[in-house]
C-alpha positions as CSV (number, residue, x, y, z in Angstrom):
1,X,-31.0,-34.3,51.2
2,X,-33.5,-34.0,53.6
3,X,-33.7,-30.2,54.1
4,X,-33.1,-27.0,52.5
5,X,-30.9,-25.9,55.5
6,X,-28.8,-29.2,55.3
7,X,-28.5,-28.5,51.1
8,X,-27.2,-25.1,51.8
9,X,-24.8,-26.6,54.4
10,X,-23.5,-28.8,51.9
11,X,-22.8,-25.8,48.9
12,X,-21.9,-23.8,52.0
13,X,-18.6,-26.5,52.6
14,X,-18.1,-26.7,48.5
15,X,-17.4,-23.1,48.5
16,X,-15.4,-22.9,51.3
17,X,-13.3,-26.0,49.7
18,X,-13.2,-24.7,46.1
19,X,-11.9,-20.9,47.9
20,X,-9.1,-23.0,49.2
21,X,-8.5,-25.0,46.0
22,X,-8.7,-21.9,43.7
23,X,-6.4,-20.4,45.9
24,X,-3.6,-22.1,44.9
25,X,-5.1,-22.9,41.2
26,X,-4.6,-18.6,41.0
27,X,-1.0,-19.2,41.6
28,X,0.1,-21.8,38.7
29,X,1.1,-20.3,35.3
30,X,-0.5,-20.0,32.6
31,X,1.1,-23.1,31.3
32,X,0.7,-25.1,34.6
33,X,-3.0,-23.9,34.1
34,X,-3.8,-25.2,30.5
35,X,-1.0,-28.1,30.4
36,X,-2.1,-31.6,29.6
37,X,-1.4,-33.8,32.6
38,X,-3.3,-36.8,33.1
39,X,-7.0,-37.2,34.4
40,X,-10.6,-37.2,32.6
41,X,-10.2,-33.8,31.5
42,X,-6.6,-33.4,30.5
43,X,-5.5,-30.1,32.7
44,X,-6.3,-27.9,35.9
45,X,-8.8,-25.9,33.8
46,X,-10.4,-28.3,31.9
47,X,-11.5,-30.4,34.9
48,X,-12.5,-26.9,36.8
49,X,-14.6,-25.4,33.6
50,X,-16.1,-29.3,33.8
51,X,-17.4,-28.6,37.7
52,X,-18.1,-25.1,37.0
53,X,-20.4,-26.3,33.7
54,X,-21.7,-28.7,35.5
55,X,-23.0,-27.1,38.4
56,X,-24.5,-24.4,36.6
57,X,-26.1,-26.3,34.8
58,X,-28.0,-28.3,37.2
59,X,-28.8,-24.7,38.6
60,X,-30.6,-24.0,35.4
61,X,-32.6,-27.5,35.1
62,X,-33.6,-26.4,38.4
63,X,-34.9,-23.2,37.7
64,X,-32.0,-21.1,38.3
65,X,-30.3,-18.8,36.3
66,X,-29.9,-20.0,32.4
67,X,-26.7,-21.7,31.8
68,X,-27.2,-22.1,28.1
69,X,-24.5,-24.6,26.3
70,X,-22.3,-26.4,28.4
71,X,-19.2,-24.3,29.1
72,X,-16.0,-24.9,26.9
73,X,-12.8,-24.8,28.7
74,X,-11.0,-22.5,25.3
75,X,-13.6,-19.4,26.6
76,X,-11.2,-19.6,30.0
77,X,-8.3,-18.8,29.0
78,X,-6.5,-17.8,32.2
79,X,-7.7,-18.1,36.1
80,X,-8.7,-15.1,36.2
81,X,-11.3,-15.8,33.5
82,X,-12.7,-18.7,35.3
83,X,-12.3,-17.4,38.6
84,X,-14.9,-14.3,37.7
85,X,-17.3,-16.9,36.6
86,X,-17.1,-18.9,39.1
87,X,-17.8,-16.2,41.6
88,X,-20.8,-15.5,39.3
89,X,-22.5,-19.1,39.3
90,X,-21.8,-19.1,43.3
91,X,-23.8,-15.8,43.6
92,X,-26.5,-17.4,41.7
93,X,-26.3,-20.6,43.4
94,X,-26.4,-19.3,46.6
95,X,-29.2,-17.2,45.9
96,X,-31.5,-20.0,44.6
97,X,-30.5,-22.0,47.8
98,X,-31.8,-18.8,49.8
99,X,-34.8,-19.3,48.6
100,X,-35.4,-23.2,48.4
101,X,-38.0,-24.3,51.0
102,X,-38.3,-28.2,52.4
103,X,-41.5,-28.3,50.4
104,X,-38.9,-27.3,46.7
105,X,-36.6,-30.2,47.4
106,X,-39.4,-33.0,46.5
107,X,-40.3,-31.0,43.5
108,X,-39.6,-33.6,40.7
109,X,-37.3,-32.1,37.5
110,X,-37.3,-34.0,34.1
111,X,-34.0,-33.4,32.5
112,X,-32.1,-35.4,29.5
113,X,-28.3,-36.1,29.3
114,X,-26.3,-36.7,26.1
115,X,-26.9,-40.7,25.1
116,X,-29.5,-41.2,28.4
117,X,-33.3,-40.9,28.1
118,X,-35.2,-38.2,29.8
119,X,-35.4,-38.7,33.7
120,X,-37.1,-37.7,36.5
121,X,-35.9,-36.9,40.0
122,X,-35.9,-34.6,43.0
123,X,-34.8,-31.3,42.9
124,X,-33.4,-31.9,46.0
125,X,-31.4,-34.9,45.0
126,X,-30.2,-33.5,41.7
127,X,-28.5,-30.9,43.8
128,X,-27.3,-32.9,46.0
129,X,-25.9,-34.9,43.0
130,X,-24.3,-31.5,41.7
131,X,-22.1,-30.5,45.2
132,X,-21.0,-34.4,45.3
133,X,-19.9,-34.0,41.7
134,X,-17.8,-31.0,42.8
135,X,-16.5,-33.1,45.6
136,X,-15.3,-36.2,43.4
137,X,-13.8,-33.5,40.8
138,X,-11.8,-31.1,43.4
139,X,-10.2,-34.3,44.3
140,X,-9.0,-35.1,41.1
141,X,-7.8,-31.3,40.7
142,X,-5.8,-31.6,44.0
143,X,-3.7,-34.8,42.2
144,X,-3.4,-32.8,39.3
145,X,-2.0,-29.7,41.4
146,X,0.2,-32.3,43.5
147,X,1.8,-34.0,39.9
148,X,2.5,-30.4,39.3
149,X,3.7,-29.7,42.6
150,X,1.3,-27.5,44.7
151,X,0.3,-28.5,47.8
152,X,-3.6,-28.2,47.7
153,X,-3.7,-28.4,51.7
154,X,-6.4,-30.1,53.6
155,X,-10.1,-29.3,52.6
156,X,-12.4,-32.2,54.3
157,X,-15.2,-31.5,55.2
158,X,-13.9,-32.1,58.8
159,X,-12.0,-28.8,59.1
160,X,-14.8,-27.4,57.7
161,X,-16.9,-28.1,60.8
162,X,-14.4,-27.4,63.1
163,X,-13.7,-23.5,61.8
């Protein structure tokens, strides 16, 4: 990343694109919701509790709000659930982003990962790491949704720019 303002852009476009995504995610059922169908993290939920986990936490090793244990897809139960917390973790994310000057982004962060020794990189790039995690993941949930099939509709980042 090479600014803040460029960084929020980015989360700016993931929020827009999981709003559109979740959209139709609030209209499976409960059983479309939790089913096993294939992927990395066997159903709709457990893939979206995986981005929402994930994001958070690289909010917290940046000095965000504490995540605390990785999130566990049985504590989301239905959409609705998920969708509250999601809204939460945006709120905070988008607060921290407020705030986040040119100067922040170069700030090096030491984190550790299960089976991977402690690194060391730029706050800047581990978020930048976080909203291209979301993007490889909401891609994966609009197969899922598809195999089940709901139409995710179009959320490149190209429609993005042109709204």
């Amino acid at each position: 990343m090479t600014n803040a303002h460029d960084l929020r852009t980015q989360y700016d476009y993931n929020y827009w694109a999981n709003e559109k995504l979740l959209a139709v995610v609030s209209q499976l059922t409960q059983e479309e919701f939790t089913q096993p169908v294939s992927g990395s993290y066997g159903s709709v939920r457990n893939t979206l509790v995986h981005i929402l986990s994930a994001e958070w936490g690289w909010l917290d090793r940046c000095g965000g709000h504490p995540r605390g244990p990785a999130l566990q897809a049985a504590d989301y139960p239905n959409q609705t659930s998920l969708l509250n917390r999601w809204q939460e973790v945006e709120s905070q994310m988008r607060a921290f982003l407020t705030n986040l000057t040119d100067d922040d982004l170069a700030r090096p962060i030491s984190f550790t990962l299960p089976n991977i020794p402690t690194q060391t990189m730029k706050l800047g790039e581990l978020l930048h790491h976080a909203a291209i995690h979301a993007v490889h993941h909401r891609g994966q949930i609009a197969l899922l949704l598809r195999a089940l099939g709901k139409a995710p509709g179009n959320f490149d980042i190209l429609f993005y720019y042109a709204q």
